[in-house]
C-alpha positions as CSV (number, residue, x, y, z in Angstrom):
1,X,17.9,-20.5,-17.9
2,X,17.8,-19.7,-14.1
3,X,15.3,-21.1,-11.8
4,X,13.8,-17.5,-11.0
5,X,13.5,-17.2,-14.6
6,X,12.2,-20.6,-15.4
7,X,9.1,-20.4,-12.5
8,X,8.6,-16.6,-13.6
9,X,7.6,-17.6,-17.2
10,X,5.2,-20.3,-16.0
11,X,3.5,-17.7,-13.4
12,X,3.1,-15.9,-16.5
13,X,1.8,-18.3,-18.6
14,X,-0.8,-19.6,-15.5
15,X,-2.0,-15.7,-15.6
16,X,-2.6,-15.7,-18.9
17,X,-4.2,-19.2,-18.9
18,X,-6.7,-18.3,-15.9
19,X,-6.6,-15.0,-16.5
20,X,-8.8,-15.2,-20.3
21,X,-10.4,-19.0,-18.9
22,X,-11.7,-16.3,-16.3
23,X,-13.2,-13.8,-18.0
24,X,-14.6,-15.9,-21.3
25,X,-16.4,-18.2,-18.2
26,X,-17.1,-14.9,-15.8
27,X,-18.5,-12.9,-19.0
28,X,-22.5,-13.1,-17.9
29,X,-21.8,-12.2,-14.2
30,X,-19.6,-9.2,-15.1
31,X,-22.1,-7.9,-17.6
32,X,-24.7,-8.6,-15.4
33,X,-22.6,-6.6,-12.5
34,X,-22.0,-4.1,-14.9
35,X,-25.4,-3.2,-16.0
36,X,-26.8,-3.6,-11.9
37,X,-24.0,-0.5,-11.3
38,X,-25.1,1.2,-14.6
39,X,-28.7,1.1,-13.2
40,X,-28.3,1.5,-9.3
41,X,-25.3,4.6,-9.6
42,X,-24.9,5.4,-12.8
43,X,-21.8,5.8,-14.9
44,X,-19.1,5.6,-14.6
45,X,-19.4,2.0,-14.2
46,X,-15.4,1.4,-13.6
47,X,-13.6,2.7,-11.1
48,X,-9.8,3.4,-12.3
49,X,-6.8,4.7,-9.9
50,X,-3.1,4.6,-10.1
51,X,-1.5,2.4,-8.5
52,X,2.1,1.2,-8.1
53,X,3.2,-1.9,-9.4
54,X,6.4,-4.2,-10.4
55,X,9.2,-1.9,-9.3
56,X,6.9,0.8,-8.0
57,X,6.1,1.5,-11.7
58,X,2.4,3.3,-11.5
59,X,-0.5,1.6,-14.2
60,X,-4.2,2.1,-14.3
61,X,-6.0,-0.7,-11.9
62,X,-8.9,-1.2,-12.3
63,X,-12.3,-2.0,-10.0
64,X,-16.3,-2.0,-10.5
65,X,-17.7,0.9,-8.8
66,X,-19.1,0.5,-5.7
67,X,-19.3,3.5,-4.0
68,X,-21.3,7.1,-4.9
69,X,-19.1,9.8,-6.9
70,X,-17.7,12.1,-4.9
71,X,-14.2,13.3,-3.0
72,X,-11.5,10.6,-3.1
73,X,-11.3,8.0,-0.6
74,X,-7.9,10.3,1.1
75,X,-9.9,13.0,3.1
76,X,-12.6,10.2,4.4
77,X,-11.8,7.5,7.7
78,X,-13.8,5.3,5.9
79,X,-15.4,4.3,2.9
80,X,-19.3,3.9,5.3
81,X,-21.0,6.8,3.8
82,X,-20.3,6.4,0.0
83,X,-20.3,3.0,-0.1
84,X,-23.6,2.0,-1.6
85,X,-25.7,-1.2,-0.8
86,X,-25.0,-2.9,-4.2
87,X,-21.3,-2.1,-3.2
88,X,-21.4,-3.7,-0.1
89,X,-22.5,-7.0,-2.1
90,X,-19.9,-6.9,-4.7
91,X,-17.4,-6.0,-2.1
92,X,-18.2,-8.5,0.6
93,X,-17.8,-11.4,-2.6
94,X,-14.7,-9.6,-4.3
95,X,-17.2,-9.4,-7.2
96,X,-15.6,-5.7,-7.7
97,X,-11.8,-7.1,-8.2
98,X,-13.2,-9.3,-11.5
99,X,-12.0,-5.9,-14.1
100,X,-8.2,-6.9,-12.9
101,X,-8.4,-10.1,-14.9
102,X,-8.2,-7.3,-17.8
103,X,-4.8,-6.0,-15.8
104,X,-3.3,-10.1,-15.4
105,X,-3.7,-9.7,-19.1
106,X,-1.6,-7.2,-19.9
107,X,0.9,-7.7,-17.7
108,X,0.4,-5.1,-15.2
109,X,-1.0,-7.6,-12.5
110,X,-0.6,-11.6,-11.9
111,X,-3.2,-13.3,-10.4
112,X,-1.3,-13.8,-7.2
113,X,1.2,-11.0,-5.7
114,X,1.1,-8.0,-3.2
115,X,-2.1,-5.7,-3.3
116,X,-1.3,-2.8,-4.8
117,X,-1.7,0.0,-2.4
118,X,-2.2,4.1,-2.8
119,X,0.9,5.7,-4.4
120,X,0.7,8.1,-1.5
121,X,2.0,5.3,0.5
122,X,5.6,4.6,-1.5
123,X,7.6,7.6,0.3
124,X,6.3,6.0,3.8
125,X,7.5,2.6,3.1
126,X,11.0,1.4,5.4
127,X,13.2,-0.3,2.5
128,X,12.4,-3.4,4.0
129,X,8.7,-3.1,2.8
130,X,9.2,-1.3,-0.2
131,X,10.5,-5.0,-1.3
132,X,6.8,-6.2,-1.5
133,X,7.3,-3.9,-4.8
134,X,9.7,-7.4,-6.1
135,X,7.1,-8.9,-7.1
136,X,4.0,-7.7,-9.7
137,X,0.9,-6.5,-7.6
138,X,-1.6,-9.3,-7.5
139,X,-5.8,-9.9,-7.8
140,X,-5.4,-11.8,-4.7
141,X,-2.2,-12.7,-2.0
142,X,-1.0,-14.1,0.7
143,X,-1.6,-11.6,3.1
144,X,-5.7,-11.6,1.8
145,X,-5.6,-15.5,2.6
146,X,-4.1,-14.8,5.9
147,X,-6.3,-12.4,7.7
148,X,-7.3,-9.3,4.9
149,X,-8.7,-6.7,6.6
150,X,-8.3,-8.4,10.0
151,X,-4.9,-7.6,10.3
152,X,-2.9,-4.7,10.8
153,X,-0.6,-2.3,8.1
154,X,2.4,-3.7,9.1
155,X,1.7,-7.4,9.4
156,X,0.2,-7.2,5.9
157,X,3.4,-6.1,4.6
158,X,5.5,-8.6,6.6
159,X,3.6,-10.9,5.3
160,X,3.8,-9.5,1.3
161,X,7.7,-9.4,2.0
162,X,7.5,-13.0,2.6
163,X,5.8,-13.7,0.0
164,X,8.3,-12.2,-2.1
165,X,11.1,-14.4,-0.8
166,X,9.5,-17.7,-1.1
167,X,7.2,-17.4,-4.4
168,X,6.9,-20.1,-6.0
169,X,3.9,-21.8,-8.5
170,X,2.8,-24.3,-6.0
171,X,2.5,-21.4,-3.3
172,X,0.4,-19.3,-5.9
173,X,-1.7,-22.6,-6.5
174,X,-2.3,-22.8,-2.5
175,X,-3.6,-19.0,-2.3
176,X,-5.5,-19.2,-5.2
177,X,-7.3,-22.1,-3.6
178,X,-7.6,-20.1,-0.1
179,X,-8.9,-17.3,-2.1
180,X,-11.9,-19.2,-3.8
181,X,-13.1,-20.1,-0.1
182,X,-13.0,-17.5,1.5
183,X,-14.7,-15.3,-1.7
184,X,-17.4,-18.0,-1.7
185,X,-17.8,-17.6,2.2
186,X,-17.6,-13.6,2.2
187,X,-15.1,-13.5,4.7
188,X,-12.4,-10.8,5.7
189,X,-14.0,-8.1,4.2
190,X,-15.0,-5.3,6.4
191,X,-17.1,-2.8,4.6
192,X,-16.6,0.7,4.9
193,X,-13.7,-0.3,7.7
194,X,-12.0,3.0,9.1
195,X,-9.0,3.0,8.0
196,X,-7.3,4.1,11.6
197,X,-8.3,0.9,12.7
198,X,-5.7,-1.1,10.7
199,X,-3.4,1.6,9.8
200,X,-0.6,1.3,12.6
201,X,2.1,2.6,10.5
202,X,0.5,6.0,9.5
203,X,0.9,5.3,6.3
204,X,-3.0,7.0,5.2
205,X,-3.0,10.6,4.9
206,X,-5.9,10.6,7.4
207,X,-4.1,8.6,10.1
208,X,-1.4,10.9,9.5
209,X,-3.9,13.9,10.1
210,X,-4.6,12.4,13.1
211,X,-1.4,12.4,14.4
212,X,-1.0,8.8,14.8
213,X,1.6,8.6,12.4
């Protein structure tokens, strides 16, 4: 069996491993995050939205709620006015990625991969960057570890790219211990951040209808 082969089982298996460890340990905080959403905004408590994933195939991701119902997240520059204090919370501790363990679980997600982005985004990618779509989209990666939302569009998928090439179990082990620390800490995570800020590629329709695409 090739190498690739060999280390892609194992990443498997670890996702599955961590993935149900996760949410049989995680089960009071989600139901306790769930019912605080239920109360404070209502239902829906999930958030769901296509998203690409392995080979730019689209699946359900999924997210708790953290902002107000309303018009999608496309015709806004930021997230600030329907993001909601309890949002800000789960946000600023990644509490509102937990539901993706359900997505590791079925295969859609691995613990440790590219973000996956808006589909609106796919047709803007250079062929280069559409390789971050190599690898299945991930709860965390290395471009979170290495700056989130303090970096720019296009370093974050330089950086996805590379991860890409050089994958490996030991590297997954690394960011998933650089993950931990900086959730724990609350760091990188920029609230209600306007998109036009990061976006240097014009790859967010309101960027675009800014005409700094």
């Amino acid at each position: 069996m090739p190498a690739r082969a060999i280390s892609g089982f194992a990443k498997r298996v670890l996702d599955i491993l961590v993935a149900s460890f996760g949410m049989l340990l995680l089960a009071p905080l989600m139901l306790a995050v769930a019912l605080a959403i239920r109360w404070r905004m209502g239902s829906p408590v999930l958030f769901r939205q296509r998203r690409p994933g392995y080979h730019a195939r689209p699946f359900t991701m999924l997210k708790f709620r953290t902002m107000t119902e309303g018009d999608t997240a496309a015709t806004h520059d930021s997230d600030a006015d329907r993001l909601t204090r309890l949002g800000r919370r789960l946000r600023r501790y990644s509490l509102d990625e937990l539901p993706q363990l359900w997505n590791v679980l079925k295969g859609e997600m691995s613990l440790v991969g590219p973000r996956p982005l808006l589909m609106g985004y796919l047709e803007r990618y250079t062929p280069e960057q559409a390789r971050r779509h190599d690898a299945k989209p991930g709860v965390t990666g290395w471009a979170q570890v290495q700056g989130r939302q303090d970096i720019p569009f296009s370093r974050r998928l330089e950086l996805d790219v590379w991860y890409v090439d050089h994958r490996s179990l030991r590297l997954d082990m690394r960011i998933l211990w650089l993950t931990l620390a900086k959730m724990l800490r609350g760091s990188g995570v920029h609230s209600g951040q306007d998109v036009r800020s990061v976006d240097d590629l014009g790859l967010h329709p309101v960027t675009r209808k800014r005409g700094l695409s």
